[in-house]
Residue, then its C-alpha position, 0 to 999 in steps of 0.5 A: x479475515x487476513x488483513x494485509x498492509x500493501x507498500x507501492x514505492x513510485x518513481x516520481x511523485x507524479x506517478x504516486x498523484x496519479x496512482x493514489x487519485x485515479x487508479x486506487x480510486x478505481x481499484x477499490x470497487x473492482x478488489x470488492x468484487x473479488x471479495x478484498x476489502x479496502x481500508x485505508x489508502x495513505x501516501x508518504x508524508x515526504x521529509x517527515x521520518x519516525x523512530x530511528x532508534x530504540x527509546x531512549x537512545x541518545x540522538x544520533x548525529x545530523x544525517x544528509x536528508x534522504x532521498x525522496x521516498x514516493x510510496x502508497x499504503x493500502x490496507x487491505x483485507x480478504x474473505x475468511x478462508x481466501x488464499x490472498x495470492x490466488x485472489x490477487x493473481x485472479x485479479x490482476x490478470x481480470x478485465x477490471x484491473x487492465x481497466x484500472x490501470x488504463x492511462x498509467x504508465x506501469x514503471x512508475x511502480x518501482x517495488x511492491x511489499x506486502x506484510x500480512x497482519x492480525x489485530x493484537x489484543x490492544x488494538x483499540x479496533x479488535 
């Protein structure tokens, strides 16, 4: 099995609302039939920020507030032995996925990033 984690950066938080509620909620059934799993769906918690530094580190001085960041995680993964591009381009080229997508106004995806991992020994889940 490849699992992937999948990042959607949106333009607004509307468009991240819409794009989490409605058309996520339509793309896991479709993904199932093209043998890809779905997860986990989150959003960006808005304000709040993790690690910065190495632990330890000293703090480092207040910085400006960054500017709102509106992104969607999906963990997704795929059949042993998948080519996950050629599953995610027969998708995205299918009926279902032009279904998926009706209604939402496709600027409002600002970028797409993806990073394909594996469970590491002390995974609680592996």
């Amino acid at each position: 099995m490849t699992t992937e984690i999948r990042t959607y950066t949106l333009a607004t938080a509307a468009a991240l609302d819409a794009y989490a509620t409605v058309h996520w909620q339509r793309h896991i059934p479709s993904l199932a039939k093209y043998g890809i799993t779905t997860h986990r769906v989150f959003k960006e918690l808005a304000g709040v920020h993790g690690m910065t530094g190495p632990p330890g580190a000293p703090p480092a001085p207040p910085a400006p507030p960054p500017a709102p960041q509106y992104r969607l995680v999906a963990i997704v993964s795929y059949q042993p032995g998948a080519d996950p591009a050629a599953v995610t381009k027969t998708y995205m080229t299918s009926p279902e996925f032009r279904a998926d997508m009706a209604g939402f106004d496709m600027s409002g995806i600002v970028g797409v990033s993806s990073v394909f991992v594996e469970a590491a020994a002390s995974d609680p889940n592996a």
